[in-house]
C-alpha positions in Angstrom: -5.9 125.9 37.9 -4.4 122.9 39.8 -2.0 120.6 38.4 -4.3 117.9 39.8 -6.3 115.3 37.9 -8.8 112.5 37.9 -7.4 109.4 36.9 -7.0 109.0 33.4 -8.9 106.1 33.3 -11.9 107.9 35.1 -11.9 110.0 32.3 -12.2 107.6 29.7 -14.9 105.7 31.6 -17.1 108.9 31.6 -16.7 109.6 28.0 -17.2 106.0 27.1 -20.5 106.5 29.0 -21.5 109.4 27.2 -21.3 107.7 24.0 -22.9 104.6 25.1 -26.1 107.0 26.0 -25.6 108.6 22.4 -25.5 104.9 20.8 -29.1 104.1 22.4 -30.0 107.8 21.5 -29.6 107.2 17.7 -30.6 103.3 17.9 -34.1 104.6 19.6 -34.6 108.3 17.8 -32.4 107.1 13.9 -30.7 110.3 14.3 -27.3 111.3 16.5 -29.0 114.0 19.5 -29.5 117.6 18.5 -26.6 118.5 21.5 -25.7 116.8 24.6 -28.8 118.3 26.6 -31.3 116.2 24.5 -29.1 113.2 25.6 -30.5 114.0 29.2 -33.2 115.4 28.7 -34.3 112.2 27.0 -33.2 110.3 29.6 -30.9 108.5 28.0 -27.8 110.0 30.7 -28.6 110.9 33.7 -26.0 114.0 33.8 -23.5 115.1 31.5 -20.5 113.7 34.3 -17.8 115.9 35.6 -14.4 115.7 34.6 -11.1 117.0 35.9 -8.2 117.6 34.1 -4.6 118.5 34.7 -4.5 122.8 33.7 -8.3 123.0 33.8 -10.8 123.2 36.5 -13.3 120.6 36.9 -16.0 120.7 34.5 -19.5 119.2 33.3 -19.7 121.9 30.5 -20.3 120.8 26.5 -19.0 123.3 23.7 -21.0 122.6 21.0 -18.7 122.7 17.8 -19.0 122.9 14.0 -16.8 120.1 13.8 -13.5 118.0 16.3 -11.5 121.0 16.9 -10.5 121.2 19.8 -10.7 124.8 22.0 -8.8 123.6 25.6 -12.2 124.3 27.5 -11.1 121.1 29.7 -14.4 120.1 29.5 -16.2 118.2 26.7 -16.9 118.9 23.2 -19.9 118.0 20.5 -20.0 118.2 16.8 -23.8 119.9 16.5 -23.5 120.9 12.7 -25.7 119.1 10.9 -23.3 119.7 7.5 -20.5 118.2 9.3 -19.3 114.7 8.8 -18.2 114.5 12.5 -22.2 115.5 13.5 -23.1 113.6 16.7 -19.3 112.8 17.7 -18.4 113.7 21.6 -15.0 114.5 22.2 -12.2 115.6 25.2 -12.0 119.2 24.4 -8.1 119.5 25.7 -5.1 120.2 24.4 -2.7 118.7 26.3 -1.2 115.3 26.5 -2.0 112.9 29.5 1.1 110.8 29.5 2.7 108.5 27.4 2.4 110.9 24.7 -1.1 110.9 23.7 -3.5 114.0 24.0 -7.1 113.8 25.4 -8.4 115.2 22.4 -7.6 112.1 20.6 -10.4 110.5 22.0 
C-alpha cells in the first residue's frame, strides 16, 4: 500500500459523477439502481471510475452495504438494502482523513 494518492479533488469529481449517473438513473427508471452494475449496465456510466487513495491501492470495486458504514475497502460503497433509509446512497468507503480534518467517508 503506497502512501500515494489522487488528488483529492479527482476524487470528489469521480464520485460526483457517480451520483449524477444515479440522479438520471432514478429520474428515468422512479427508483434509485438495484447496485452500481445496473448503473452501467444501463448505460447511464460508462465505468464505475478508479480511485486511489492514500493506505489503499487503487480501486474501481463497489461494496454493496446494508446501510453508510463504512469498511476501509478504499474503494466505493452502496447502500443496496431496500429496508434502509440510506438505499441508493454511494459513498467513499474509507476511513481515514484526507487533510484538513475531514474523512472521505463523509462524502
Amino acid at each position: 500500500y503506497a502512501r500515494s494518492a489522487m488528488d483529492p479533488a479527482e476524487v470528489i469529481r469521480k464520485l460526483s459523477g457517480i451520483r449524477v449517473a444515479a440522479a438520471f438513473f432514478r429520474l428515468a427508471k422512479g427508483r434509485p439502481p438495484s447496485d452500481i452494475g445496473e448503473l452501467v449496465r444501463s448505460g447511464n456510466l460508462e465505468a464505475v471510475p478508479k480511485i486511489k487513495l492514500k493506505w489503499h491501492l487503487a480501486s474501481s470495486k463497489v461494496r454493496n452495504a446494508s446501510g453508510p458504514e463504512v469498511s476501509d475497502t478504499g474503494g466505493w460503497g452502496y447502500v443496496n438494502d431496500l429496508k434502509s433509509t440510506a438505499f441508493g446512497s454511494i459513498f467513499i468507503d474509507c476511513v481515514h482523513p484526507y487533510g484538513k480534518g475531514r474523512y472521505w467517508s463523509w462524502f
